[in-house]
N, C-alpha and C positions, 0 to 999 in steps of 0.2 A: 453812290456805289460803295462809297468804305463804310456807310452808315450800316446799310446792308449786311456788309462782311463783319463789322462787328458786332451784330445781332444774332449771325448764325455763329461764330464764336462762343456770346455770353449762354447762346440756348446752349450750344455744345457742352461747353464746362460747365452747368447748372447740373442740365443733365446725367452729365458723367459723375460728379460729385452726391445726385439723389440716388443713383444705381451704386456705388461706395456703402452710402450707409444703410442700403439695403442688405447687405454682403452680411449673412448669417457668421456668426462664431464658430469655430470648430469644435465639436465635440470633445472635452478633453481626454486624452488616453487612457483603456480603462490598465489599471497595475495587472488586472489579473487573463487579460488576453494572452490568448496561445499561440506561439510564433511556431517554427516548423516545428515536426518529429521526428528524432533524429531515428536512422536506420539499424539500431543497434537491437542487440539481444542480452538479456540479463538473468543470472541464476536464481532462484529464490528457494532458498533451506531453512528449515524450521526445526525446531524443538518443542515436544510436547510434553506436559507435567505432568507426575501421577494422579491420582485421585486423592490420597492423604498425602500429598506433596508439591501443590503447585509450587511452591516457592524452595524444591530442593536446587540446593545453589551448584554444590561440587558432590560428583566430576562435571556435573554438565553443563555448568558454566565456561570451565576450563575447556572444555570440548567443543562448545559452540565458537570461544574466540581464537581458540586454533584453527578450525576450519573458517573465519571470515577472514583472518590474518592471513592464511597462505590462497586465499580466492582474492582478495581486494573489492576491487571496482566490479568485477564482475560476477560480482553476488548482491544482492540484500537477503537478510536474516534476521528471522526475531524467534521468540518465546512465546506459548503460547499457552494456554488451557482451554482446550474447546469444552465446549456442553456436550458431553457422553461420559459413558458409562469408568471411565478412567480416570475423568479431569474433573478438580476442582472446583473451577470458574467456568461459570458460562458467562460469553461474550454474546454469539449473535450466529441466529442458524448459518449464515453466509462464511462467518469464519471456522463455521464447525466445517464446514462442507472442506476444510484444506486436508482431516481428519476422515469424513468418509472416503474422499475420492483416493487417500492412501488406504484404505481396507479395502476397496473394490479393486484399484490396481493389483495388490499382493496379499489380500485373504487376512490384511491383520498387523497393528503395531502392535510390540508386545514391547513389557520391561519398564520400570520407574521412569525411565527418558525414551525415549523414539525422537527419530531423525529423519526429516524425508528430503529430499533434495527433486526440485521442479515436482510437488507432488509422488515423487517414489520412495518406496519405502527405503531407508537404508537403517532402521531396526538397530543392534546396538552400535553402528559402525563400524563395526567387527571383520577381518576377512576372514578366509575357511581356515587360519590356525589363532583365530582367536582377538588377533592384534587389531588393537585400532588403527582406524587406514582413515588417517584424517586426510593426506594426500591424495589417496583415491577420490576423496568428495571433492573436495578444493579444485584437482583437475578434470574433475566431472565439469563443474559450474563454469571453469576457464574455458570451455574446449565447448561446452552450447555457447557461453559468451560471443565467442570465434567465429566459431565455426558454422555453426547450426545457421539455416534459413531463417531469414527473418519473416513472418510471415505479418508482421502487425505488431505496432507501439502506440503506446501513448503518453503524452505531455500532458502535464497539469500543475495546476496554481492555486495555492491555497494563501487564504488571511486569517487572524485571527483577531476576536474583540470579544477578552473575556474569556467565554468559553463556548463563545458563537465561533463556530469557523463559515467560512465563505468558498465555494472551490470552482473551480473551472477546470474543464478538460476538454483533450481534442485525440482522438484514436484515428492513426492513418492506418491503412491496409499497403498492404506494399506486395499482395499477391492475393487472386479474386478470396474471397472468404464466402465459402458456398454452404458455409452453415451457420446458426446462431450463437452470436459471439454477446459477452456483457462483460463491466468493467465495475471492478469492486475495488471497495479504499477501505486499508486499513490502518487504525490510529496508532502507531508505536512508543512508549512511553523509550525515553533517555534516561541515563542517570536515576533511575526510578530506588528512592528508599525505601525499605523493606526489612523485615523479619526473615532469615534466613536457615534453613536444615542446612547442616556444614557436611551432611554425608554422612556422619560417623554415628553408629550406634548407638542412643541413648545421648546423645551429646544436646545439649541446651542450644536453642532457636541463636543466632548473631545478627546483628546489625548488618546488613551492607547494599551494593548498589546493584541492582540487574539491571543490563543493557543491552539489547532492545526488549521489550516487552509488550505484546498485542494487550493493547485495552479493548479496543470493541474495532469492529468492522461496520461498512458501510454497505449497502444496496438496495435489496426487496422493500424495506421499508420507506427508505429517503427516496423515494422514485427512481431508482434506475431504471432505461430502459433496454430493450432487448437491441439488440446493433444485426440488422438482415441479410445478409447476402451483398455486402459493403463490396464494389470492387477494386481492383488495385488504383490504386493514387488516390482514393476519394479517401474523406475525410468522416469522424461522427462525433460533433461537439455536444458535451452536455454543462451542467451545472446545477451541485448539490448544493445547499443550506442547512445545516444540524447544529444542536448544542448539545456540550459533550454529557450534560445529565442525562443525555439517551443510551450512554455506552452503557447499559447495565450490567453487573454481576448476579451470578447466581447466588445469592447469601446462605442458601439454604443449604450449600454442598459444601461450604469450607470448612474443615476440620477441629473439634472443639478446644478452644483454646486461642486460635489464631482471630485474627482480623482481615478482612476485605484490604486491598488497595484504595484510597482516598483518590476522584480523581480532582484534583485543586487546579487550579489556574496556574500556582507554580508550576508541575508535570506538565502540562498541556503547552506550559512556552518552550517546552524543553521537545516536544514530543515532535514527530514524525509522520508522513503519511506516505505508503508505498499505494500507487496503484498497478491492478492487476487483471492483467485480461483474461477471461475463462471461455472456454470453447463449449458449446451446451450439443454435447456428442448427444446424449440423450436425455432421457426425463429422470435418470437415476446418479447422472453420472460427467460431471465437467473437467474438462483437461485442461491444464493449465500451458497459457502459451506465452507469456510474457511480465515482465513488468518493469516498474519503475519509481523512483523518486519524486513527489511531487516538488516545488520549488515553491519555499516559503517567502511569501509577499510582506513586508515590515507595513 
């Protein structure tokens, strides 16, 4: 009888021990997976550069970091030159479109700098006696921050290797979305060196640093997809792959004498990615509803 009991034993732990090493490894965690999304709302104001001026520094540099200064957290902002009839640099149809959808809202930026704030125009900044009202914008972008419904966020994760980036995203809806929505990424250059117009009449180009700065945009082309009638709590994950020799300039528009932006590897570790959600109201016309930070993966 114990012969017995220790035969059903040895099979036992045999057993148990081949069902062990059959136990698969866990996939290891990928760095660039998307945990929640948080439920917040975010401003996004912009600066656009003349056509013989993309790189005018002052007043509109001073003007762009008084208005992030008194907004904080509840902004992102950069600089920009779309591809039209005003600006300098072309980026990328996707990033012009931040440039029509303020001419269809308000018939028109006019002036060496324009400012829009969530896509509206706010033109030289100016109130009806003249003065700039940088608090006006500041407490515009605080107060949708706040206040404003959230309708839809998204989270995302970028790496970089080189000048290959890697990215991942994840857009919640947080109220039904009963029309077509997409989400576009745009590259921000930091710290970015440059040839600078000082403002002043006749005055020789300077050295100095612009901070933030659109290199190029992502979407139509790197496959974005369209996001359908997404309902509230559900999720729409994607992931892009690009190398940033795709950011192209338009070389043909920049004004004789000056030089292009280099985009190097140095700028690119330095650089930035906001994503951004567009509401596709029509086939002329996208509203802008959200955006955010992606988080840079080491």
């Amino acid at each position: 009888m114990k012969k017995i009991l220790y035969l059903i034993l040895i099979c036992f732990f045999t057993f148990s021990a081949c069902k062990d090493d059959e136990t698969v490894s866990p996939e290891p965690n990928d760095p660039l997976a998307v945990g929640d999304v948080s439920e917040d709302n975010t401003a996004m104001f912009n600066v656009y550069g003349a056509t013989y001026c993309w790189n005018c520094y002052e007043p509109t540099g001073s003007y762009m970091q008084t208005v992030m200064d008194l907004a904080g957290d509840e902004m992102l902002s950069f600089k920009m030159a779309g591809n039209y009839s005003y600006a300098s640099l072309g980026v990328t149809d996707e990033a012009t479109e931040l440039v029509n959808n303020s001419r269809a809202e308000h018939g028109g930026i006019g002036g060496f700098a324009a400012y829009t704030l969530n896509n509206r125009d706010w033109g030289y900044l100016a109130n009806s006696q003249g003065q700039i009202a940088f608090a006006d914008v500041a407490n515009a972008a605080v107060n949708f921050g706040r206040s404003s419904e959230v309708k839809a966020n998204v989270a995302s994760k970028f790496s970089l290797d080189g000048k290959n980036f890697k990215l991942k995203y994840k857009l919640k809806a947080f109220e039904d979305l009963t029309s077509t929505h997409s989400v576009a990424f745009y590259v921000i250059a930091n710290d970015m060196d440059a040839w600078y117009w000082p403002g002043t009449s006749g005055a020789p180009l300077e050295m100095g640093k612009w901070k933030p700065f659109l290199l190029g945009s992502l979407n139509g082309t790197f496959g974005a997809q369209d996001i359908i009638d997404l309902k509230s709590e559900e999720t729409f994950e994607g992931e892009v792959e690009f190398n940033a020799e795709d950011l192209q300039f338009d070389e043909s528009a920049v004004r004789s004498g000056e030089s292009n932006i280099e985009i190097t590897e140095d700028l690119l570790s330095k650089a930035d990615i906001f994503a951004v959600i567009w509401n596709k109201e029509n086939a002329n016309f996208n509203s802008f509803v959200n955006c955010s930070k992606a988080e840079k993966v080491q």
